[in-house]
C-alpha positions in Angstrom: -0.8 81.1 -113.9 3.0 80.1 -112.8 2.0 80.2 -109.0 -0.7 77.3 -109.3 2.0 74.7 -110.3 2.9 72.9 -107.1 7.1 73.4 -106.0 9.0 70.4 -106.0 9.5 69.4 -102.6 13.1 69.6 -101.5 14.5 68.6 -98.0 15.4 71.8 -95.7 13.0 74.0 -98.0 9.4 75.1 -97.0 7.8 76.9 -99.8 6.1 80.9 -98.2 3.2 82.1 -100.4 3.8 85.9 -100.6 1.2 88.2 -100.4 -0.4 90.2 -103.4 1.9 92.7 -105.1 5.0 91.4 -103.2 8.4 92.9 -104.1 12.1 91.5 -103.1 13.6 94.9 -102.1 17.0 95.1 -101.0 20.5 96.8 -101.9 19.4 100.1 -100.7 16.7 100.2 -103.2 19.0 98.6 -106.6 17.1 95.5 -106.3 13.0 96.0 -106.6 11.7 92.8 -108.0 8.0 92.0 -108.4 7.2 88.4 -107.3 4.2 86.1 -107.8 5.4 82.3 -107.1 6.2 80.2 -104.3 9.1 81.7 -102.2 11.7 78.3 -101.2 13.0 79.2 -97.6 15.3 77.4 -95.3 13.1 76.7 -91.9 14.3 79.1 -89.8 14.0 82.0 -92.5 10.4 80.2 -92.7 9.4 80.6 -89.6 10.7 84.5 -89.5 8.4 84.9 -92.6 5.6 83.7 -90.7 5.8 85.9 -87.5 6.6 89.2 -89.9 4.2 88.6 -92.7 7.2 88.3 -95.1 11.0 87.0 -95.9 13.4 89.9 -96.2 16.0 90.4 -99.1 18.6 88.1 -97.4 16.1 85.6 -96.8 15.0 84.9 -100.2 18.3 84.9 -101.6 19.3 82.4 -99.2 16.1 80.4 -100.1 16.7 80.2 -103.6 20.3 79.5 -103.6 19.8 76.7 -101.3 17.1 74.8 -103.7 18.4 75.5 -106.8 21.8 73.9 -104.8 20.1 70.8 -103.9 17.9 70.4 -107.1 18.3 73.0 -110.6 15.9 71.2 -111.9 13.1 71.8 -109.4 9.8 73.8 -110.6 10.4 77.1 -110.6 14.5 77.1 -111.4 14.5 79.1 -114.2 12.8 81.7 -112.3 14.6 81.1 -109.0 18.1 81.4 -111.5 16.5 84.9 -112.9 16.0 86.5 -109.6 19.8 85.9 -108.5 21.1 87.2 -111.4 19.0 90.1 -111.3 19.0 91.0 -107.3 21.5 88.6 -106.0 24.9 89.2 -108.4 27.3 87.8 -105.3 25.2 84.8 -105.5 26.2 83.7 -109.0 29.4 84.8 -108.5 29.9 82.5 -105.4 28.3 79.7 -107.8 30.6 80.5 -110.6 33.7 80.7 -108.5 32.4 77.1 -106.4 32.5 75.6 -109.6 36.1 76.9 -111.1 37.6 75.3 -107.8 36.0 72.2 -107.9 37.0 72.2 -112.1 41.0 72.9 -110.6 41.1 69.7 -108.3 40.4 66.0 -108.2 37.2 65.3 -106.6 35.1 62.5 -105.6 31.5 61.5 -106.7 29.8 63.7 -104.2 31.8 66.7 -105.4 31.2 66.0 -109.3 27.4 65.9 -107.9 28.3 69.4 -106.0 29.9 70.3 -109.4 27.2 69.4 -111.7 24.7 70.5 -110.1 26.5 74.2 -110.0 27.1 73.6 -113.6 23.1 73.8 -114.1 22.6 77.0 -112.7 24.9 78.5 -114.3 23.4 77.0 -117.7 19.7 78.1 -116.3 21.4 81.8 -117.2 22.6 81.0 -120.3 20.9 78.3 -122.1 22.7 78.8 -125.4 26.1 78.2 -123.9 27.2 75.0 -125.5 30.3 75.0 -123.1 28.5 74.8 -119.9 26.4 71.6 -121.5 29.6 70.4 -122.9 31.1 70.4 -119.1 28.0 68.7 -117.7 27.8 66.6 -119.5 31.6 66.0 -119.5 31.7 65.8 -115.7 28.6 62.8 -115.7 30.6 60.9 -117.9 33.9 61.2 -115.5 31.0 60.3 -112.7 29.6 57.4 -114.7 33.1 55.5 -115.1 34.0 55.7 -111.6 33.2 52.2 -109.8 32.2 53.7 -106.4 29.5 55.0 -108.2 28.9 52.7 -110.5 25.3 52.1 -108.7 24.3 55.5 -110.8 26.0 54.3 -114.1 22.8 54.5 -115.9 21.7 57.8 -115.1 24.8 58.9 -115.6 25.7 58.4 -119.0 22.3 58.9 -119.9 22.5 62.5 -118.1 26.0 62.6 -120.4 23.9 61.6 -123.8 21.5 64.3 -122.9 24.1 67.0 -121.9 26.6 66.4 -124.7 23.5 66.3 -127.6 22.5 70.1 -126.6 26.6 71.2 -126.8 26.6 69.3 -130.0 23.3 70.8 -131.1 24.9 74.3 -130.3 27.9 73.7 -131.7 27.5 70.7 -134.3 31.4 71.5 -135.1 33.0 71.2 -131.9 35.1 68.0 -132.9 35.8 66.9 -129.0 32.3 67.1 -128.0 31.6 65.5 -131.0 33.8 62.6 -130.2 32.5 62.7 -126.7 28.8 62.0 -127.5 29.9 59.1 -129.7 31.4 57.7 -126.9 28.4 58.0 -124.5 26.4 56.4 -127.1 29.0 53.4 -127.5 28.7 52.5 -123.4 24.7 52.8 -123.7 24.9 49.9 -126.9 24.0 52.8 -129.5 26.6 51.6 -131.8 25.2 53.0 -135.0 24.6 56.7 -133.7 28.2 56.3 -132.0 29.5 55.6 -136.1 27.2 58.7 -137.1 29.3 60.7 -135.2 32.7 59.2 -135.4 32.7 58.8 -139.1 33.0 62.5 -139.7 35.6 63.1 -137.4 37.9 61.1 -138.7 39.5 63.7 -141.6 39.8 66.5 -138.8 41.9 64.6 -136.6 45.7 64.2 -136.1 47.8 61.3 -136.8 47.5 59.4 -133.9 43.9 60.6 -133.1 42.6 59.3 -136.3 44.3 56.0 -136.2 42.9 54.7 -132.6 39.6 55.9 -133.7 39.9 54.1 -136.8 40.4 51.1 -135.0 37.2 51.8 -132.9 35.1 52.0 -135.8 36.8 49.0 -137.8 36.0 47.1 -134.4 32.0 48.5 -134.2 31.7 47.3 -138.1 33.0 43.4 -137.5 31.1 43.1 -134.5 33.5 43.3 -131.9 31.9 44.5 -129.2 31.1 43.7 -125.6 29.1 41.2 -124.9 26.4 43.4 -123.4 26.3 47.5 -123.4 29.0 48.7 -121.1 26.9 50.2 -118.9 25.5 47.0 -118.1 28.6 45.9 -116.9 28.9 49.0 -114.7 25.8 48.4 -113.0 26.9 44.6 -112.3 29.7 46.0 -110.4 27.7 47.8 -108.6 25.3 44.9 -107.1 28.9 43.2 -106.6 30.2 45.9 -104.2 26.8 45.9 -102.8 27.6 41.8 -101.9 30.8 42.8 -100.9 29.3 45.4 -98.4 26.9 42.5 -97.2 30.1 39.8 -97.1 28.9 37.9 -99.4 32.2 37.5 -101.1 32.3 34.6 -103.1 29.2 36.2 -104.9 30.6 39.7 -105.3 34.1 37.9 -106.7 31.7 35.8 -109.2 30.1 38.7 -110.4 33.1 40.6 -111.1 35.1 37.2 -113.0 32.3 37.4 -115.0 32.5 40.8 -116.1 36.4 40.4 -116.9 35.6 37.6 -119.1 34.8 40.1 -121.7 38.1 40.9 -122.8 36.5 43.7 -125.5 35.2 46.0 -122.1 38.0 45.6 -120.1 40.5 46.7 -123.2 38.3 49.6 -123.0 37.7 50.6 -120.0 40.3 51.1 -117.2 40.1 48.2 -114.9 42.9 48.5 -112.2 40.1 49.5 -109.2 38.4 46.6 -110.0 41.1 44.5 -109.8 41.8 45.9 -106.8 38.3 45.1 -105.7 38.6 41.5 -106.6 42.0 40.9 -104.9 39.7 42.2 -101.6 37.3 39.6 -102.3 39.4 36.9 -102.4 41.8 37.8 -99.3 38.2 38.3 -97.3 37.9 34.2 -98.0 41.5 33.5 -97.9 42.1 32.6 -101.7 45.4 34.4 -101.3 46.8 32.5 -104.3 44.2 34.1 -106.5 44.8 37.3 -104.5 48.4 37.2 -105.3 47.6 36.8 -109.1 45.5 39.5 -109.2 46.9 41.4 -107.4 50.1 42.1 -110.1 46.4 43.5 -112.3 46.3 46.5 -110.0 
């Protein structure tokens, strides 16, 4: 039975058994809905349940949009995501308006983690909407090459693989998702699935398109590549800003020289912030010659 499986604890949440034959009721009698799992509820709805036998309408609502928030992939989503569309319709509408706005602006990582995680929801609704995969994954990727994040650069563009192979998988001809994939699979060191993809692509594209992807390809098939997976790299930044954040800058500078050896990654990847970070490095121990140089990098 779907209430014996344990809810994922979430922080905030307290889970209400309801009683037999329990029924969110609410919207002067539209909403009737027949309930027989865990109930998430914020602790002060919690406690209310507990003194009145039960959670109200409002209650619930909150509950669930508060734990499918934090975690959509928790037990229960799916059915959490059901209920809201069903009973709660300004619910989803908040979460689809939340995640227009945060598509219409620059954000920073704890945004495209607000964003994402809105994203799911949504895509808990309508699982054969490749577009709402396509942007998951999409936004992960943006998440994955940012260097204040870069800590997370692993599970990010494997969260991007995953995300962009069920667009792809819903619509195999969508040529920018397509292209998108390949490119997670490049920065994860899956050159030949990255060619798989690319390959194809290369008679639909325009002029200039086809040419730099071209080059991409020729460069995969003589071997020039970086030295080690990008994402590798990304997570070396990371333990260098975690140096830098202990002052151990000579370390965190060493780290990042070595990453900028590899002149394949960094003609790939955009490399101003770290450039940045390495000038900081060097001005924290007074190399301001080296800062100077670098510096011009920016």
């Amino acid at each position: 039975m779907q209430n014996c499986i344990a809810p994922t604890p979430l922080d905030g949440i307290s889970y209400f058994q309801p009683p037999a034959d329990f029924h969110i009721t609410g919207r002067d009698g539209r909403v009737n809905i027949p309930w027989e799992f865990p109930i998430p509820l914020v602790e002060e709805s919690y406690r209310a349940a507990l003194e009145h036998g039960a959670p109200n309408y409002d209650q619930v609502g909150q509950g669930m949009f508060f734990a499918l928030r934090q975690n959509p992939d928790c037990t229960y989503a799916v059915d959490y995501a059901r209920v809201l569309q069903t009973g709660y319709p300004h619910i989803i509408a908040e979460i689809g308006g939340e995640a227009i706005m945060l598509d219409a602006k620059e954000v920073d990582s704890p945004y495209l983690d607000r964003k994402v995680n809105l994203l799911k929801i949504m895509a808990l609704l309508e699982q054969d909407n490749a577009g709402l995969w396509r942007e998951i994954g999409r936004t992960l990727m943006e998440k994955g090459s940012r260097m204040e994040a870069a800590h997370l650069a692993v599970q990010s563009w494997y969260g991007a693989e995953k995300y962009l192979s069920r667009s792809v998988e819903l619509a195999p001809d969508d040529l920018h998702t397509c292209y998108q994939l390949g490119e997670t699979h490049y920065v994860l060191g899956h050159y030949d699935q990255a060619l798989a993809l690319w390959q194809p692509l290369l008679e639909r594209l325009q002029a200039g398109e086809r040419l730099s992807l071209e080059a991409r390809i020729a460069a995969i098939q003589r071997g020039e590549l970086p030295k080690v997976p990008a994402v590798d790299y990304l997570t070396a930044l990371s333990v260098a800003f975690e140096q830098h954040q202990d002052d151990q800058f000579y370390e965190a500078a060493a780290i990042v020289e070595d990453v900028l050896l590899d002149t394949v990654f960094c003609a790939q990847f955009p490399m101003a912030g770290v450039y940045r970070f390495l000038e900081q490095c060097y001005r924290a121990v007074n190399m301001t010659d080296k800062a100077d140089a670098v510096k011009g990098r920016c």
